[in-house]
Residue frames as qw, qx, qy, qz and C-alpha x, y, z in Angstrom:
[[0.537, -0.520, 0.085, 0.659, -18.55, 3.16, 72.84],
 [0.436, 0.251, 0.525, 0.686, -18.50, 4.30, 69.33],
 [0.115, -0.763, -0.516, -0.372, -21.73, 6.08, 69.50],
 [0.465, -0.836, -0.106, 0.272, -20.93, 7.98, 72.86],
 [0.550, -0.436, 0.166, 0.693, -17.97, 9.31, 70.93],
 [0.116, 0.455, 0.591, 0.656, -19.71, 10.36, 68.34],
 [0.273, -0.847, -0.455, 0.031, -22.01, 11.86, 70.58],
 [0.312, -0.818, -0.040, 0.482, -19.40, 14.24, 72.11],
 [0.334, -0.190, 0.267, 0.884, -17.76, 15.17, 68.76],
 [0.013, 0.702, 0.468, 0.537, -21.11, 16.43, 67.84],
 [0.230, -0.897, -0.365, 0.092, -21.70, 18.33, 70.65],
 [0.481, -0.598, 0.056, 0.638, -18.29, 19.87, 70.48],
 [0.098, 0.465, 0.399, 0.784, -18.55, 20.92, 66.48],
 [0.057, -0.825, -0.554, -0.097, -21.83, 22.38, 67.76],
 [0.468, -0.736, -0.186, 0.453, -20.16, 24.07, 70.56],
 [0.424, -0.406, 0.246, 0.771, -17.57, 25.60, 68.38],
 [0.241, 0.431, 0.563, 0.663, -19.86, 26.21, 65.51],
 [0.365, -0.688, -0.624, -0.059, -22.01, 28.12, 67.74],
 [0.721, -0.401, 0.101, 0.557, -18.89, 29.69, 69.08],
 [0.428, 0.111, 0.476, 0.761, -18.16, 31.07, 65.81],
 [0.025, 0.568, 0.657, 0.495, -21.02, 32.09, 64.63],
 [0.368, -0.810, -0.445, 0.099, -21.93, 34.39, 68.02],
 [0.696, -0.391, 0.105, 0.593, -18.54, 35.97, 67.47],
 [0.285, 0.134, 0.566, 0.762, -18.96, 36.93, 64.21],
 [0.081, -0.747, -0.539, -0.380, -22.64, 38.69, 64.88],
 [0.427, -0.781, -0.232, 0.392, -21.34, 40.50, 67.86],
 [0.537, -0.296, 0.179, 0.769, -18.86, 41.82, 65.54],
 [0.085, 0.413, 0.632, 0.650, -20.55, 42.54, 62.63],
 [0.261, -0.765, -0.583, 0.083, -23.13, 44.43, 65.47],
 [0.369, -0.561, 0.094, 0.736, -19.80, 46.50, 67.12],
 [0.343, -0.151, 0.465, 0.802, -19.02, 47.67, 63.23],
 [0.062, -0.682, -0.683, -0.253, -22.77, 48.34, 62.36],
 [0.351, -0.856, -0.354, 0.139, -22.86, 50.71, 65.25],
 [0.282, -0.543, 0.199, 0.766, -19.81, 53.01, 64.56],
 [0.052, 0.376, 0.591, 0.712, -21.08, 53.18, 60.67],
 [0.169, -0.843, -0.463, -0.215, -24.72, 54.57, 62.45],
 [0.520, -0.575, -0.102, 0.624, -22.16, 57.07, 64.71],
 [0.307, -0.132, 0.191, 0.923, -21.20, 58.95, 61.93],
 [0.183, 0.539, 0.286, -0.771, -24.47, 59.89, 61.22],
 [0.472, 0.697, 0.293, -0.454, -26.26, 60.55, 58.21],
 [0.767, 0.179, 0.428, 0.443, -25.11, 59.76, 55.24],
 [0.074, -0.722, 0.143, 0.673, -23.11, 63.00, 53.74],
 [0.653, 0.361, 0.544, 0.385, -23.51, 62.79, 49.56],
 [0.141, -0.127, 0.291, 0.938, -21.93, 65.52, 47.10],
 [0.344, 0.367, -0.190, -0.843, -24.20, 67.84, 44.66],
 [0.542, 0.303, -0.655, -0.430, -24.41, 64.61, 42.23],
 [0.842, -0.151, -0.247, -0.456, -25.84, 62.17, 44.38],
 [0.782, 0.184, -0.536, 0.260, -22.54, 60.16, 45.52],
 [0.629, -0.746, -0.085, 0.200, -21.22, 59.78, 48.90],
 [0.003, -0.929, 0.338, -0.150, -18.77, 62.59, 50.11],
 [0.412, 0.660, -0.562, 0.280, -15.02, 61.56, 50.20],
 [0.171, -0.482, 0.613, -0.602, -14.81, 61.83, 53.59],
 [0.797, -0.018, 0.305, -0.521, -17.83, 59.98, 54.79],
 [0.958, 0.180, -0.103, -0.197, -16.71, 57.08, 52.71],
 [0.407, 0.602, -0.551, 0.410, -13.37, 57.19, 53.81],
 [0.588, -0.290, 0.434, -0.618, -14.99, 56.90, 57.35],
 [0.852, -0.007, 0.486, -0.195, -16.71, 53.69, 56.63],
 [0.573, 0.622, -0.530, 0.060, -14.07, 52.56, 54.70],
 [0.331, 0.510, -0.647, 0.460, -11.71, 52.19, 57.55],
 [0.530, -0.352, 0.494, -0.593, -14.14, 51.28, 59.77],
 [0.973, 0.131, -0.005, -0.191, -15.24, 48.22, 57.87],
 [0.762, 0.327, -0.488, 0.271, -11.44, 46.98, 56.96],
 [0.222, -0.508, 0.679, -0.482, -10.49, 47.81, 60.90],
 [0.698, -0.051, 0.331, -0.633, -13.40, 44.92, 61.26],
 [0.812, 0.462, -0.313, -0.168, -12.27, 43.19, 58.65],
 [0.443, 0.612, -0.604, 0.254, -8.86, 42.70, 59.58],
 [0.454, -0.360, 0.518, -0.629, -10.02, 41.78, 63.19],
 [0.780, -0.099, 0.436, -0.437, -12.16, 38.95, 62.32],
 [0.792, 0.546, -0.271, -0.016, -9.55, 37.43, 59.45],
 [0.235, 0.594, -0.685, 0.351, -6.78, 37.52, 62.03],
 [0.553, -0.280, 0.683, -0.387, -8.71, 35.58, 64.71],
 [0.968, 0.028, 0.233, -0.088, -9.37, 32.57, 61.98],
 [0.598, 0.553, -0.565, 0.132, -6.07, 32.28, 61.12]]
């Protein structure tokens, strides 16, 4: 009896680790792909990325952010 409950709280970590983990690449995939949307990387005179353009993926990464911090709370 012991063992057979063990058994299913492994398979259910799995499940939810598995869970987790597929969540978190699908996001990371969604936030990948609107960074390649803006295109080319725009960079001033001196080599550094343009204002804008980092302001862009700025806000795109903490929109992502904030998404996948609020679903493990």
């Amino acid at each position: 009896m012991i063992y057979a409950l063990a058994g299913v709280g492994a398979l259910v970590a799995g499940a939810l680790v598995f869970h987790y983990v597929s969540n978190k690449q699908a996001s990371n995939s969604q936030c990948f792909d609107e960074i390649e949307a803006l295109g080319p990387p725009k960079k001033q005179s001196n080599g550094l990325l343009s204002f804008d353009y980092y302001k862009d993926i700025f806000m795109i990464i903490s929109k992502h952010s904030k998404l996948k911090f609020a679903s493990e709370r």
